[in-house]
C-alpha positions as CSV (number, residue, x, y, z in Angstrom):
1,X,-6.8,177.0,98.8
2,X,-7.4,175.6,101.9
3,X,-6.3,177.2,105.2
4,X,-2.9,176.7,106.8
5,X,-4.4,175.2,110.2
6,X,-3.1,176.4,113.5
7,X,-1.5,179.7,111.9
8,X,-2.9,182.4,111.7
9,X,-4.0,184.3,108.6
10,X,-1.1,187.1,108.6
11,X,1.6,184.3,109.1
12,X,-0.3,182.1,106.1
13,X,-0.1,185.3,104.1
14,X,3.8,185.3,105.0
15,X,3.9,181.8,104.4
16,X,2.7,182.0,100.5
17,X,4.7,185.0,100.2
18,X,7.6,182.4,100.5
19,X,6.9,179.8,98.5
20,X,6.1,182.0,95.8
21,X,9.4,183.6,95.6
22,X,11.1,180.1,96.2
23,X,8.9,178.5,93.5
24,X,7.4,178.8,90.3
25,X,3.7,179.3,90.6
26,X,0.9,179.3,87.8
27,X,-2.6,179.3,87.5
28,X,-5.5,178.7,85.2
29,X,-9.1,177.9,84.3
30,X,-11.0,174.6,83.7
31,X,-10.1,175.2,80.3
32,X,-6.5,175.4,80.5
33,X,-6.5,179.3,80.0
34,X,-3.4,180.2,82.0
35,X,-5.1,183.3,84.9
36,X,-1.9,184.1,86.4
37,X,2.0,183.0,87.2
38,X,4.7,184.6,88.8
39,X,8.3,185.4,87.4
40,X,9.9,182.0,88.8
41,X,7.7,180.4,86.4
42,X,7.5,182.9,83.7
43,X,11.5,182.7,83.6
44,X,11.7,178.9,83.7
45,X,8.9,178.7,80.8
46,X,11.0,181.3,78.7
47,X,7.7,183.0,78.1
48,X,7.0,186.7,79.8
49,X,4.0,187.2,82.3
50,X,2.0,189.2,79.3
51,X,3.2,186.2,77.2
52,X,1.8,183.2,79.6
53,X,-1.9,185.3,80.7
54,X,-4.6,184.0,77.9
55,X,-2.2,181.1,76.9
56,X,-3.1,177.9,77.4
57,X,-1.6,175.8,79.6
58,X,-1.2,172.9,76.3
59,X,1.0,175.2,74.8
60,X,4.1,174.2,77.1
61,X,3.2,170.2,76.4
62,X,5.1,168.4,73.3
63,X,2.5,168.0,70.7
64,X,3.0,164.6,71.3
65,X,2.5,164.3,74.8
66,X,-1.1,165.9,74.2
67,X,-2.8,162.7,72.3
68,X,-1.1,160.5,75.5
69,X,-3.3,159.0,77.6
70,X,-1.2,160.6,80.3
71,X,-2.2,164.2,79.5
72,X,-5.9,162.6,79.4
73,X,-5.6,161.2,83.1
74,X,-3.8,164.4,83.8
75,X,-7.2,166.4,83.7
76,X,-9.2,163.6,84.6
77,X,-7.5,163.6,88.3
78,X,-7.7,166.9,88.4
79,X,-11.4,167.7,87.3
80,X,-12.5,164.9,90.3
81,X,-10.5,166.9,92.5
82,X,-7.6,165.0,93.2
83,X,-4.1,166.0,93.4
84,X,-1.7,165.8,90.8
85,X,2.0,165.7,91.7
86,X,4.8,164.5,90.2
87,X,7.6,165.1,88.1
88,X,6.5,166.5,84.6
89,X,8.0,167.1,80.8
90,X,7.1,170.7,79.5
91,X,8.1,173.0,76.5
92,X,9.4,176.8,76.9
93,X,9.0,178.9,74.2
94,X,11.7,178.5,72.0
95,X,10.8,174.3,72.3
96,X,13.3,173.4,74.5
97,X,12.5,170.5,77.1
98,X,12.8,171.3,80.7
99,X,11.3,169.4,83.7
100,X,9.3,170.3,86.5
101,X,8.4,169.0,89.8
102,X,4.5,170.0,90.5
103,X,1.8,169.6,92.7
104,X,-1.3,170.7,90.7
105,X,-4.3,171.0,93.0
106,X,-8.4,172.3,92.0
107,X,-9.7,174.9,93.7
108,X,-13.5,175.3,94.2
109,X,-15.1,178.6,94.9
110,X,-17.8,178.8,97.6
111,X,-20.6,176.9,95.7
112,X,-18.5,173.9,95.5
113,X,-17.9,174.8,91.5
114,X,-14.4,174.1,89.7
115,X,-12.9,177.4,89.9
116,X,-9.5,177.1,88.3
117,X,-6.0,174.9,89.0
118,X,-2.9,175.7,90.9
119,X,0.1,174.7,91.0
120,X,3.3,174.9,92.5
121,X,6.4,173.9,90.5
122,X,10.4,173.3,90.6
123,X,12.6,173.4,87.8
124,X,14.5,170.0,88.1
125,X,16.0,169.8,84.8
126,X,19.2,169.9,85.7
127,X,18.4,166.9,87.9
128,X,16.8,165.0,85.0
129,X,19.0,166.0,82.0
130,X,22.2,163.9,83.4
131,X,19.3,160.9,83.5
132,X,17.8,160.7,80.2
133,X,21.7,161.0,78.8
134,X,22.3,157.9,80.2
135,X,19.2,156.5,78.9
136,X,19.8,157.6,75.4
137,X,23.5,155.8,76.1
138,X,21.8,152.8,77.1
139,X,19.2,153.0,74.5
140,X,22.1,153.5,71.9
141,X,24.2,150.5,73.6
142,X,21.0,148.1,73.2
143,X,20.8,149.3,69.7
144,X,23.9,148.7,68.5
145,X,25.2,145.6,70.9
146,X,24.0,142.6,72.5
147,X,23.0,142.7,75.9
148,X,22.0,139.4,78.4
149,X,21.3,139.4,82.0
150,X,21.9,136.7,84.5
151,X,21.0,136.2,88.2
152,X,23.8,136.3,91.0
153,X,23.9,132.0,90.7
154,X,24.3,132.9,86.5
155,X,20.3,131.7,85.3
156,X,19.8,133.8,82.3
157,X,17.1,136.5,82.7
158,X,16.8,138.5,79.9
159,X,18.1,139.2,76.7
160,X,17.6,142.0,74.0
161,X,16.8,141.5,70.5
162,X,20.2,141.3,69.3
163,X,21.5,138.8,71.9
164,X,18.5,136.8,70.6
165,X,19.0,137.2,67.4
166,X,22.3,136.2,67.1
167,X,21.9,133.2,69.3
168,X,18.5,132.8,67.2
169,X,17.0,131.5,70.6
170,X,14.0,132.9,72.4
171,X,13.5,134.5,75.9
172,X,11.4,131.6,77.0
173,X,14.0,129.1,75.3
174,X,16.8,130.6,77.4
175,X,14.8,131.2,80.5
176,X,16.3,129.8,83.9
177,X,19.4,128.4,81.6
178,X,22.6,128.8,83.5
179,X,25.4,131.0,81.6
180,X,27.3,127.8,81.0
181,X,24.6,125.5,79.3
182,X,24.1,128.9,76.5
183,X,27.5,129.7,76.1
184,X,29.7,126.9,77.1
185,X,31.6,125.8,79.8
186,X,34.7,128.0,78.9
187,X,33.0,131.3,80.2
188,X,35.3,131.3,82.9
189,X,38.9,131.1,80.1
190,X,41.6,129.7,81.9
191,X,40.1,130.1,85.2
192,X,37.3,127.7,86.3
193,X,33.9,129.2,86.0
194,X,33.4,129.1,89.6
195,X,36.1,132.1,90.6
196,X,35.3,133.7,87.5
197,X,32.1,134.0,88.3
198,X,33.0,135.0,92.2
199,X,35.2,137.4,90.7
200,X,32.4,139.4,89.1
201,X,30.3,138.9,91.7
202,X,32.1,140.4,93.7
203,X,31.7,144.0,91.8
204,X,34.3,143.4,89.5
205,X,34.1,143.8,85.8
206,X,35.9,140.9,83.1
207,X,36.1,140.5,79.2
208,X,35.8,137.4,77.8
209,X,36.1,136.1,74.1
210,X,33.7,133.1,74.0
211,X,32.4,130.9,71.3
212,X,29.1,129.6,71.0
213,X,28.8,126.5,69.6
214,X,25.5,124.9,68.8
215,X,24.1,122.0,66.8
216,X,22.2,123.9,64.8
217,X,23.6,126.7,64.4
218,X,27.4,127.7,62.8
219,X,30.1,128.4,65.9
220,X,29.2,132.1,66.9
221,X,32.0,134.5,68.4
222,X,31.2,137.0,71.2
223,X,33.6,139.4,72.7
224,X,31.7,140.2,76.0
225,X,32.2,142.2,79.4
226,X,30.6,140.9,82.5
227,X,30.0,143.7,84.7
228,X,28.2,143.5,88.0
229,X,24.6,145.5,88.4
230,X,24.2,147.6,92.2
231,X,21.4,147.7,94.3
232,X,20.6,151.1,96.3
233,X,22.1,149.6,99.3
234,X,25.3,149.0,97.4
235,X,25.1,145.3,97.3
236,X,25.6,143.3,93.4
237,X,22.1,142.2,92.9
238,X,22.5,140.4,88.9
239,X,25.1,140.8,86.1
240,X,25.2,142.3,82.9
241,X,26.6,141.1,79.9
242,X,27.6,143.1,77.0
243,X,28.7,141.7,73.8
244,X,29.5,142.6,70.0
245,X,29.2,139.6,67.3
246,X,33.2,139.4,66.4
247,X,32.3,135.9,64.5
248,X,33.6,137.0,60.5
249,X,36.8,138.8,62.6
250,X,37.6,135.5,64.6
251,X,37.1,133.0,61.4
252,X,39.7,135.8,59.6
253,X,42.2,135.3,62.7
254,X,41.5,131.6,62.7
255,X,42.1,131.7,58.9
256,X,45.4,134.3,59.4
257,X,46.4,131.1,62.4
258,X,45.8,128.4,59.8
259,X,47.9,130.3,57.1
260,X,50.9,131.3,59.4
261,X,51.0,127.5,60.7
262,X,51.3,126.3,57.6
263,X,53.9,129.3,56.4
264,X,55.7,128.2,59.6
265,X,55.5,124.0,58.8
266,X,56.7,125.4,54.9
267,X,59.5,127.3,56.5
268,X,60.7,124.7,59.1
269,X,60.2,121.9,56.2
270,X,62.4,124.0,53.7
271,X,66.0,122.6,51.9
272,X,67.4,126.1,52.8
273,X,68.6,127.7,56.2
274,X,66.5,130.8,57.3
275,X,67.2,133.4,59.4
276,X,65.3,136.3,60.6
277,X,67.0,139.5,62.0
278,X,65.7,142.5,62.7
279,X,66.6,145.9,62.0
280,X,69.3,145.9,64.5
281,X,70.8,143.0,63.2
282,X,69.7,140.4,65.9
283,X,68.5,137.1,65.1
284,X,64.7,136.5,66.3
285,X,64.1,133.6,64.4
286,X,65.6,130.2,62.7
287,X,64.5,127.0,61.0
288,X,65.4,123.7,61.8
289,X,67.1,123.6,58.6
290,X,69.5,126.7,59.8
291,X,70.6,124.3,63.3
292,X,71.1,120.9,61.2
293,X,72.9,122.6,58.4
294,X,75.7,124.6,60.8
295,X,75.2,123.0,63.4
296,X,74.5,125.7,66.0
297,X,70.9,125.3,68.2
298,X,68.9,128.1,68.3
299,X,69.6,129.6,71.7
300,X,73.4,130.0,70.4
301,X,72.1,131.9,67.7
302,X,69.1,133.9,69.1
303,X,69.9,137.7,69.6
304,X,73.2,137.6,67.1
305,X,73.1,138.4,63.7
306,X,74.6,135.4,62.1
307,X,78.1,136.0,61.0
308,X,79.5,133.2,63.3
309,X,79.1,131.3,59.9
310,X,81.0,133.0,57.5
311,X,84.9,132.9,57.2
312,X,87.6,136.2,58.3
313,X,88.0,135.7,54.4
314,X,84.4,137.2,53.5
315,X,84.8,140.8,54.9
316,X,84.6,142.1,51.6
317,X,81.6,140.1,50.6
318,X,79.7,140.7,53.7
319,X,80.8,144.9,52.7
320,X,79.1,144.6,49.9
321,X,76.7,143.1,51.2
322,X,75.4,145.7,53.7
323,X,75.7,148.2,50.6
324,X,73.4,146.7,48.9
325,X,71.0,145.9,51.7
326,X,71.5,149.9,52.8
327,X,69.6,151.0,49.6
328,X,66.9,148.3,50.3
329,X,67.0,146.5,47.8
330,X,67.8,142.3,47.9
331,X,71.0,141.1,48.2
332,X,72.3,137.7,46.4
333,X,75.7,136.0,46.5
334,X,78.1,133.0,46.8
335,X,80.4,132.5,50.1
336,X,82.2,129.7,51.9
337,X,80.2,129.1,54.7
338,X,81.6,127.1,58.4
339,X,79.9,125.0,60.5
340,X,80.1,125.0,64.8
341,X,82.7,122.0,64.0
342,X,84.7,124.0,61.6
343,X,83.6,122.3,58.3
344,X,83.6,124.6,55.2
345,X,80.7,124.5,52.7
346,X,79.8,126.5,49.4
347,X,76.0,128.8,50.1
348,X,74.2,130.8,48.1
349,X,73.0,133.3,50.0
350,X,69.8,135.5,49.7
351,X,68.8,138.5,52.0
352,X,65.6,139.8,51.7
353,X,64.8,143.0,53.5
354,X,61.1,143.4,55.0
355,X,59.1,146.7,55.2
356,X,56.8,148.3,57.8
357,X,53.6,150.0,56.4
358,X,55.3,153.4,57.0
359,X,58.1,152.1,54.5
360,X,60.9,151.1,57.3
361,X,63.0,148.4,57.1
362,X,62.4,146.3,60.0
363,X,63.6,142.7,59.7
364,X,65.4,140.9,57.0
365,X,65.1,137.3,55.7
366,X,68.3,135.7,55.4
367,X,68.2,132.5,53.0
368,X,71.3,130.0,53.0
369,X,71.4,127.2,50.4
370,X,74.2,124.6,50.3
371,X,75.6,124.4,46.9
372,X,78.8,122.7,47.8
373,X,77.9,119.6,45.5
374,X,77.1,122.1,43.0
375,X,81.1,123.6,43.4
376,X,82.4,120.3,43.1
377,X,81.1,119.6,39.9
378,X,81.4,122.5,38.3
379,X,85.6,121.9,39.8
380,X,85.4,118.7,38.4
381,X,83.6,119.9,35.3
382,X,87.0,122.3,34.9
């Protein structure tokens, strides 16, 4: 090793002394057989001093790491006499990974002949460890999602397979597109584009649902979060976005939209006056059958349960009525029924009770049907 300059031989004594108690320290020929170490290194390496002496050095590489051409330029450096430092992966003895940082230097003896390596090294695993777990996040998140990035004025940069994929574009297709021209000009949802995109710029993170929609391709459904990417100095310097394919869940929603619409249309369109109440008995829903048949609007009916249409003279029938509905099971019956003006009319009446998953009664669908004409036969039929 070369001399300390301007101290003196006693003080560069005192000096390794240090740094080998505050470091790990090792040692070994041109062939890798390990000479010496001290017990910072021996400790970090899991390996006893006896253990490490006649070991080579390859022995705490992965096996894989030895066929690199990393570990190849490793000795390379080295054997020309240059220093080697950096931060490097090794193996203890029971084949855990740890990390060191190292400065691996040759030493010659007086001849000017290779003599054997040294090296002084830091355990910085703990440093490293919290890193490669976010890589192996990130690796798992391009795996498994679709990723894009864009530039702080929204040009497309890069994509991952999947966001490819899916899009079936390619990076060079895409490149220097703004956000809008690949996924629409509804990025932004109800806001305008513009202060969505100054809202992300501005370190904020938004979700969007979008929908591609491309000649060539069927309409593709993304749900996506827009997340802004930091420089060192703090400042945003492009934006991410992540995205999962939700394309056969939003054509099942569109589908489950299309079906209650029409169930709704059905309802509204129906000869018979529906009411919904729930469990408490309060009206959340009638038809415009229920409001031309008795003649109340909605509003007055919204939040009651709807007995403003049935005579003093049905307090039995309405008993019975909850009887039947309290061992949840449908409920059918006749009843003079009054209108807001005080007209009487003949209904059959229908309540259906509706279950939650868990088996709880939660609403129930009233049905009213006027079978007045049908009385008046049947008096005149008499």
């Amino acid at each position: 090793m070369r001399p300390i300059p301007n101290i003196s031989k006693s003080d560069q004594q005192e000096v390794l002394k240090a740094m080998n108690s505050a470091t790990a320290y090792i040692e070994f020929d041109m062939n890798g057989i390990i000479l010496n170490a001290n017990k910072n290194y021996a400790a970090m390496s899991g390996y006893t001093l006896k253990e490490l002496l006649g070991r080579n050095i390859k022995n705490l590489w992965h096996s894989g790491d030895l066929i690199s051409p990393a570990y190849a330029d490793f000795w390379s450096k080295l054997k020309q006499g240059k220093i080697s430092g950096g931060t490097f992966k090794r193996q203890s003895k029971d084949g855990k990974t740890f990390w060191v940082k190292a400065v691996y230097q040759l030493l010659r003896n007086p001849q000017g002949t290779s003599e054997k390596i040294i090296a002084f090294c830091t355990d910085v695993t703990d440093q490293i460890r919290p890193l490669e777990e976010k890589l192996v996040r990130l690796d798992a998140v391009d795996r498994s999602l679709l990723t894009a990035s864009y530039s702080l004025n929204g040009e497309f940069l890069e994509g991952n397979e999947n966001f490819l994929s899916t899009l079936d574009c390619t990076e060079q297709e895409l490149s220097g597109k703004h956000l809008t021209q690949i996924l629409g000009n509804d990025v932004g949802g109800q806001e305008s584009f513009a202060d969505f995109w100054a809202f992300v710029r501005a370190g904020h993170t938004a979700s969007r649902r979008l929908c591609r929609i491309s000649p060539d391709t069927a309409p593709i459904w993304l749900d996506s979060v827009f997340t802004p990417v930091f420089n060192s100095n703090g400042h945003v310097e492009k934006i991410i976005q992540i995205s999962s394919d939700v394309t056969p869940l939003a054509e099942s929603e569109s589908d489950r939209d299309s079906l209650l619409s029409l169930f709704s249309n059905i309802i509204d369109n129906s000869g018979s006056a529906i009411a919904i109440t729930t469990n408490s008995n309060k009206t959340i829903y009638t038809n415009k059958t229920y409001t031309d048949m008795f003649g109340y609007t909605a509003e007055e009916i919204l939040g009651k349960f709807p007995t403003v249409i049935f005579g003093p003279e049905e307090k039995h029938f309405l008993g019975e009525m909850r009887k039947q509905l309290a061992t949840n099971t449908p409920f059918s019956g006749k009843i003079v029924g009054y209108c807001k003006n005080g007209d009487r009319m003949w209904l059959f009446v229908r309540a259906v009770p509706i279950f939650s998953p868990e088996g709880k009664r939660e609403y129930l669908v009233n049905i009213f049907t006027d079978i007045t004409e049908m009385k008046l036969y049947e008096s005149l039929q008499s």
